[in-house]
C-alpha positions as CSV (number, residue, x, y, z in Angstrom):
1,X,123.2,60.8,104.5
2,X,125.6,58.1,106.1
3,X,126.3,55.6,103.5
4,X,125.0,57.2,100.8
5,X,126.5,57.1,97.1
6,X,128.1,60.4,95.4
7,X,126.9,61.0,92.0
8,X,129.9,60.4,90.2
9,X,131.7,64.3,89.3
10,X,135.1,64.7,87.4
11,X,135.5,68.0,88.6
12,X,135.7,67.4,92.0
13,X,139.0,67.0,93.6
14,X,140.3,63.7,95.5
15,X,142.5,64.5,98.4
16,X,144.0,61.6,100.8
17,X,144.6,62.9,104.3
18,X,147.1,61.5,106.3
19,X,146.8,63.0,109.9
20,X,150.3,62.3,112.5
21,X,152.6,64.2,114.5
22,X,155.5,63.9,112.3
23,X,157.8,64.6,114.8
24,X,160.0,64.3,112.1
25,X,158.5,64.0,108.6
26,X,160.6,61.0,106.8
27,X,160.9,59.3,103.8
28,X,158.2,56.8,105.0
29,X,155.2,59.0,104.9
30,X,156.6,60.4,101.5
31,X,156.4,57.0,100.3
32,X,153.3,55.4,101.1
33,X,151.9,58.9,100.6
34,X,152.9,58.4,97.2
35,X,152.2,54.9,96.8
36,X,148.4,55.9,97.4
37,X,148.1,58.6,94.8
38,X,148.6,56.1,92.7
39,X,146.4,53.3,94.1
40,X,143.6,55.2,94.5
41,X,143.4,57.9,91.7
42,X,144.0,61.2,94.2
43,X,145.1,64.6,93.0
44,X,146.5,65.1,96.4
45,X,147.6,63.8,99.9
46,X,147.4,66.6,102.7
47,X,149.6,65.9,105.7
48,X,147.7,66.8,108.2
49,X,150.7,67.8,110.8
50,X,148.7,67.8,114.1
51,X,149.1,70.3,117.1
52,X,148.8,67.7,119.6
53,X,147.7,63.7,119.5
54,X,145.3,63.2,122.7
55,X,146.8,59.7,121.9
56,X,150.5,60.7,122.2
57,X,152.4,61.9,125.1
58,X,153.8,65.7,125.0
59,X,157.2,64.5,126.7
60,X,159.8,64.7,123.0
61,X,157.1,66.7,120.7
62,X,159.2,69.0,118.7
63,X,157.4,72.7,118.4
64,X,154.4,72.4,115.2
65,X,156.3,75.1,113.3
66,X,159.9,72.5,113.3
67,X,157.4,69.6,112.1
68,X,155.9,71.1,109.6
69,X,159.7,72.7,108.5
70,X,160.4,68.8,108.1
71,X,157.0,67.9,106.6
72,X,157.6,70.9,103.6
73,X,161.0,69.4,103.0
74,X,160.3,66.2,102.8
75,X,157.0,66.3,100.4
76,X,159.1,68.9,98.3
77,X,158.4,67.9,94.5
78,X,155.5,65.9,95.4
79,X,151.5,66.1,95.2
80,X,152.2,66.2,99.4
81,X,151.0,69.2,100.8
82,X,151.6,69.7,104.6
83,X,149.9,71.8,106.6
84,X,149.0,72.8,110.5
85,X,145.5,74.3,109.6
86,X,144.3,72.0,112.8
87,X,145.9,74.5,114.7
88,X,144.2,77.1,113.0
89,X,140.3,75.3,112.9
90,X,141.1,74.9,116.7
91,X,140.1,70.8,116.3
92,X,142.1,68.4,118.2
93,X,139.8,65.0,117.6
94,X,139.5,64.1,114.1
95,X,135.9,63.5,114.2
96,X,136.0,67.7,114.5
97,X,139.0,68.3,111.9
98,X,136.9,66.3,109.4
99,X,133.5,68.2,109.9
100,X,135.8,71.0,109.4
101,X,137.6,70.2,106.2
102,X,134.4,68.9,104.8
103,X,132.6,72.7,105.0
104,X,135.5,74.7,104.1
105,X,136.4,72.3,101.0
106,X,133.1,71.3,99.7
107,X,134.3,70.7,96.4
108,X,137.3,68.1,97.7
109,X,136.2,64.3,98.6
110,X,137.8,63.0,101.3
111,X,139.8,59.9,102.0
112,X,141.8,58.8,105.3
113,X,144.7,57.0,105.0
114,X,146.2,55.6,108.0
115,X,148.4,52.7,109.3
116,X,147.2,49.0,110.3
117,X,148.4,50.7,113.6
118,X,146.2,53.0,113.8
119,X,143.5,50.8,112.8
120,X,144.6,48.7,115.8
121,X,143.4,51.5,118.1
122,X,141.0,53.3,115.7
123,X,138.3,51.8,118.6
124,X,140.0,54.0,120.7
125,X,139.6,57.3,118.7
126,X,136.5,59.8,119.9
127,X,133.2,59.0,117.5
128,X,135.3,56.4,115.3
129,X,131.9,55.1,113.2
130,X,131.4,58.4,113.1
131,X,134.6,59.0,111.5
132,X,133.7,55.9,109.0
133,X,130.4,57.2,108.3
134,X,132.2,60.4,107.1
135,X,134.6,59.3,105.0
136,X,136.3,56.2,103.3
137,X,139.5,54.7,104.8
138,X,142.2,53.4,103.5
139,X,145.0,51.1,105.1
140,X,148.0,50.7,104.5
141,X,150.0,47.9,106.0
142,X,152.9,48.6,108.3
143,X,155.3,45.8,109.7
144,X,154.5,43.9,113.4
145,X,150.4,45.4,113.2
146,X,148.4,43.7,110.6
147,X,147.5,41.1,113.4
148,X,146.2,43.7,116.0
149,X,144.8,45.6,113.4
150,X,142.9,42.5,111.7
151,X,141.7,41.6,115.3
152,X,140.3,45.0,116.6
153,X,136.8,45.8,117.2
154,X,137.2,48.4,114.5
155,X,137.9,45.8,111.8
156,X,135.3,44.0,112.8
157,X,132.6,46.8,112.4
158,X,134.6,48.1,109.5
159,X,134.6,44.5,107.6
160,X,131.2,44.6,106.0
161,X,132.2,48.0,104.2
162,X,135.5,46.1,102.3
163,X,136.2,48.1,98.9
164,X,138.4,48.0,95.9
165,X,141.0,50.5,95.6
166,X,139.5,50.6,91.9
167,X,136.3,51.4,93.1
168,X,137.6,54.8,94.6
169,X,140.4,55.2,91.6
170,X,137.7,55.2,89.2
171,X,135.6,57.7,90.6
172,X,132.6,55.7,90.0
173,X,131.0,57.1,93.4
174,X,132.2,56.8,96.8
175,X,130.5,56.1,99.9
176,X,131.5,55.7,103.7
177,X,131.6,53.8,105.6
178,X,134.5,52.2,103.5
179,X,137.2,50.1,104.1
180,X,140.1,49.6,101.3
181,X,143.1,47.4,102.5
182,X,146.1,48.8,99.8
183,X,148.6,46.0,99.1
184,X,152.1,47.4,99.6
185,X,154.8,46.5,100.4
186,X,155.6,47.5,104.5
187,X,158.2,50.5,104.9
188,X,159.9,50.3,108.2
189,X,160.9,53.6,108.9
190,X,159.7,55.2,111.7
191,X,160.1,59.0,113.6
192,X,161.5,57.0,116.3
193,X,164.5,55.6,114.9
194,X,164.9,59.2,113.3
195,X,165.1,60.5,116.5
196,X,167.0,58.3,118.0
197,X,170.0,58.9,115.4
198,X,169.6,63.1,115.2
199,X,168.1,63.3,118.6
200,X,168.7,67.6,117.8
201,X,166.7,67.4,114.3
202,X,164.1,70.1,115.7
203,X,166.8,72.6,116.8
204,X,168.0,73.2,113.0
205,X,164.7,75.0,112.9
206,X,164.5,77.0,116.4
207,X,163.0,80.3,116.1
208,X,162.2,80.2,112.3
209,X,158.6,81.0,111.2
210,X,157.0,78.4,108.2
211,X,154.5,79.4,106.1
212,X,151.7,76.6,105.6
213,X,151.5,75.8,102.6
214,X,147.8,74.7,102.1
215,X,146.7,78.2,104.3
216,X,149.4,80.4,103.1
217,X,149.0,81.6,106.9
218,X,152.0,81.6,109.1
219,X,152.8,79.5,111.7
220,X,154.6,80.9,114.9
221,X,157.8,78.6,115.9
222,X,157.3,79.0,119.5
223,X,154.1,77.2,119.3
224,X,154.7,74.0,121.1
């Protein structure tokens, strides 16, 4: 039932999921992917290395199998585990990749972590209550948005839910809808300015096949 408390169970697993294009993985999802296993208490972050944004343009997006390459490199010695299984559930809206994850993984409890960017737009995103009623979010700030993200209509809704990252760290029960603002301090790196300096990146990986790491299944690296 939406809203509804979890008895409180050690042995399930936390797992933040971070959903983008990384079109290329950097150091900046590494660390504010790291930043929130430690806020909140998680065992793991999934990066959730999409097939396609319905948000995003398809003009500059490197194949899915030369992300993920960048993804598995850059989480490499971290409790960051990339994968494409999107690709493999078939789900393109997150609303769907979330039903999804929550039947194959009973046993893992959820949490979305996401930009004040995206929380900017998150009105914009097919069944967004939805996607609050099904699992907690967590935001972390990111230079030049906190003001659009503090005015959106998702905020709004989202601003009677406001939780402690303690309350999720301590596992005393979690609910959604659920809105945890993490304090950190803003990273400014972006895929952009990546790009912009090794505008080739994705061509290092050109015809080589990845393995994903969360489905062991391969993933074909001519797959836009």
């Amino acid at each position: 039932m939406a809203g509804a408390r979890q008895r409180a169970n050690p042995a399930l697993k936390t797992v933040g999921l971070l959903g983008g294009s990384f079109n290329p993985a950097h150091g900046g999802h590494r660390r504010i992917s790291q930043f929130a296993l430690k806020a909140l208490g998680l065992d793991e972050v999934w990066w959730l290395v999409s097939p396609g944004n319905p948000l995003k343009p398809r003009a500059g997006m490197a194949p899915l199998a030369a992300r993920l390459a960048t993804a598995r490199q850059m989480a490499r010695g971290a409790r960051i585990v990339p994968t494409a299984i999107e690709r493999e559930l078939g789900t393109v809206y997150t609303i769907d990749t979330l039903r999804a994850l929550r039947r194959r993984y009973p046993k893992v409890r959820f949490v979305w972590l996401m930009g004040s960017d995206n929380l900017a737009q998150l009105h914009r995103w097919r069944d967004w209550r939805e996607i609050a009623r099904c699992i907690p979010i967590a935001v972390i700030a990111r230079p030049g948005y906190d003001g659009a993200a503090a005015a959106s209509p998702a905020a709004a809704w989202l601003g009677r839910y406001r939780r402690s990252a303690a309350s999720v760290r301590h596992r005393a029960g979690w609910s959604a809808p659920a809105l945890i603002h993490l304090r950190f301090d803003p990273d400014p790196r972006s895929a952009t300015v990546v790009r912009r300096a090794d505008p080739d990146w994705a061509s290092r990986f050109s015809g080589i096949a990845q393995r994903d790491p969360l489905t062991h299944h391969p993933v074909d690296p001519d797959i836009a």
